[in-house]
N, C-alpha and C positions, 0 to 999 in steps of 0.2 A: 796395112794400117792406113793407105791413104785413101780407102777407101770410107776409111769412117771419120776421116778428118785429121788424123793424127801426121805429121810429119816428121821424120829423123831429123836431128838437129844438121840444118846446114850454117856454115860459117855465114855469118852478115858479110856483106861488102861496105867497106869502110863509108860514113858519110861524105860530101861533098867537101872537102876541105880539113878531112879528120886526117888525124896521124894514121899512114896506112898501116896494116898490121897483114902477118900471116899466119896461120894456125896448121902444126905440124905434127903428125902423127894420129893413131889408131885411138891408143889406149896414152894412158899420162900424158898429154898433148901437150907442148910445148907453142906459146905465143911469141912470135918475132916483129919491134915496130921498128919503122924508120924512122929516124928523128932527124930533121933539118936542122938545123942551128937555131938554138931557142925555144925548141919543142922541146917537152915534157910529158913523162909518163908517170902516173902513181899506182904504186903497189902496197903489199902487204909483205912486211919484214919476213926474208927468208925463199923469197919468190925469185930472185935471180938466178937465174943458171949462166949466162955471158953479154959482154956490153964491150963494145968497142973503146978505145982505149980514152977517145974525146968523148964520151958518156960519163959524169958527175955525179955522184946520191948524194941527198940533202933527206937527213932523217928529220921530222915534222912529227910531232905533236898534236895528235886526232883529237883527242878531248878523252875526257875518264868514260863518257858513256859509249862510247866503243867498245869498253869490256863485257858490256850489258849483253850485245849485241856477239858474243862467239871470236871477237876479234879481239887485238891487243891494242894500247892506248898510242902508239905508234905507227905513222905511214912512212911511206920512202918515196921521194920522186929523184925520180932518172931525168938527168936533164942536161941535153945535148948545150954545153957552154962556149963550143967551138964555133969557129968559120967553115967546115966541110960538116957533110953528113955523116952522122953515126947508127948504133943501132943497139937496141937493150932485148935481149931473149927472156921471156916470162915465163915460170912453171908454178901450179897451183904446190902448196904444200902437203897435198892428198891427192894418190894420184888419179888423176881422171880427166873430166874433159873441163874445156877453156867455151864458155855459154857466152857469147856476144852478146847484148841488148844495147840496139839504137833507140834511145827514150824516148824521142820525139817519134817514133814510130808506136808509144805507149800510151801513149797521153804525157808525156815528159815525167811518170813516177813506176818507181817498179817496185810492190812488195817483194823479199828475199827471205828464206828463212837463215839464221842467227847460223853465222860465221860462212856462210856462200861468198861475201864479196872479196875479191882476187885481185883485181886493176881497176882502174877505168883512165879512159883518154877525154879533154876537154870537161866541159861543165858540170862535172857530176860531185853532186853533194849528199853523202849516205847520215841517215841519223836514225833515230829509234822510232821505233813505230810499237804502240803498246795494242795487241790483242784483250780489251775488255773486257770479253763474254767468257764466262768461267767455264762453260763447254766446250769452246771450241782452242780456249789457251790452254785446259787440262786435258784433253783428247782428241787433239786436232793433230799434231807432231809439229807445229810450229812453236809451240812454247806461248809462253806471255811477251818476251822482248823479241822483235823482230827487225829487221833491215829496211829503212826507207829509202830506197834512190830516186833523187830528184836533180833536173835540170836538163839541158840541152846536147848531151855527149853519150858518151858510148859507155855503158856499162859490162863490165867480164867478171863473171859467177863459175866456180868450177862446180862441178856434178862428177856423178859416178856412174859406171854402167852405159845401160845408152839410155840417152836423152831424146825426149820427143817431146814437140809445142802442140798446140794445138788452139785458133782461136775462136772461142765460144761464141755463138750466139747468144744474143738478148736473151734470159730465160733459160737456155741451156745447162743443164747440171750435169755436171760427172763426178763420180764417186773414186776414190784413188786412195791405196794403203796410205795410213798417216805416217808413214817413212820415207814418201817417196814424190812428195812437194818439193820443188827448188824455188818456186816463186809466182810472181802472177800480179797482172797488171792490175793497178788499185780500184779498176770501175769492177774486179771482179769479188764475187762474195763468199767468204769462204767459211764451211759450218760442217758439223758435226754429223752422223745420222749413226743409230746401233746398226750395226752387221746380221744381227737376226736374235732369234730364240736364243735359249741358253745352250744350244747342242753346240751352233753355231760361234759363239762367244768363247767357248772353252774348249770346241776342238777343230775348228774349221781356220786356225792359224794364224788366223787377223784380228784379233782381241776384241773386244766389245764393240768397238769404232770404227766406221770410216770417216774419211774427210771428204767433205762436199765442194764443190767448186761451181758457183753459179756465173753463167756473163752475162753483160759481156767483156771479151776480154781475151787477152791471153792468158795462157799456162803454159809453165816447164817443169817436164815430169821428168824422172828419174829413177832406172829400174832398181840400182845399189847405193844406199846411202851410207854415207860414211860409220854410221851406224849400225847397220846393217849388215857391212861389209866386219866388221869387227866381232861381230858377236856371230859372224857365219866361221870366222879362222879361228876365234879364241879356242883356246886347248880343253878337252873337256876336265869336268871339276874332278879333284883326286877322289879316289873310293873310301867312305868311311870304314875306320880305322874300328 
């Protein structure tokens, strides 16, 4: 894969002055930060797995359009209140991987698709971002409402499967199942294209559509989405009767 540009997801190294963090495990990855006294982590309600005993949650009030967006209208921040160091353990509520974005390493904004965001450390501001084009919000697999993060910190999206980046060139397109988007930097463009003929539409597995991805930019791919993963275990339908 890295020969055609694609990379495995490696963990970011924390920015210069970010709350360090560590990311543990294969599969269901577990995120561990340090918190010095007065540092602060936000998550998403249900994300704790353990926190040192001088570690604080203060539940906050996201706004209503948060539920737009796959998530609920409630945040948590973990926030070291003490005089020594503590420590807050993160785990996504779907199990899979913990996707680091330093946004200053993005242009400072990260498209995500609807219900991805998990944490973030330092200046990050997520809000709605509305898909317009009635092709690519009905056959894209992002939807109409989508995830904006903006500002100067570190952004944490779970995924599923293995996850691969990859950053575009100017003009570059790649074609990707519409299941299997995580997100992508805002200079990048993202559209529609049919899959082929009608043989191809109805028996070649990938339904009418792909999703186009043009840069430049980043992207993070994702081989099993939560989606995907659900309708691959679901039990099959009872026999009619």
């Amino acid at each position: 894969m890295a020969a055609l540009g694609f990379e495995i997801l490696v963990p970011a190294v924390p920015l210069p002055g970010a709350i360090p963090f560590t990311i543990t495990g294969a599969e269901s990855q577990v995120i561990s930060f340090s918190l010095k006294p007065g540092k602060r982590v936000t998550g998403e309600p249900g994300t704790m797995l353990l926190m040192s005993d001088n570690t604080s949650t203060d539940v906050k009030f996201g706004g209503c359009q948060r539920s737009c967006t796959g998530e609920g209208c409630c945040i948590v921040q973990f926030h070291n209140k003490a005089q020594e160091d503590g420590f807050v353990t993160l785990t996504p509520n779907f199990p899979g991987k913990v996707v680091p974005i330093q946004l200053p390493d993005v242009g400072n904004t990260f498209i995500a698709q609807g219900g991805a965001y998990f944490a973030s450390t330092g200046d990050v501001n997520v809000t709605v971002d509305c898909d317009c084009n009635c092709c690519s919000c009905c056959c894209g697999g992002m939807g109409l409402i989508r995830q904006k993060a903006s500002g100067a910190g570190t952004l944490f999206l779970n995924a599923s499967g293995t996850v691969l980046t990859k950053t575009l060139d100017a003009g570059e397109k790649l074609l990707v199942d519409t299941d299997s988007v995580v997100g992508f930097q805002e200079s990048v463009k993202m559209g529609v294209e049919s899959s082929g003929g009608c043989c191809n539409c109805c028996c070649g597995g990938e339904g009418m559509f792909n999703t186009t991805l043009t840069g430049p930019g980043l992207v993070v791919i994702q081989s099993m989405s939560e989606g995907k993963y659900k309708r691959a275990v679901a039990p099959p339908p009872p026999p009619p009767k």
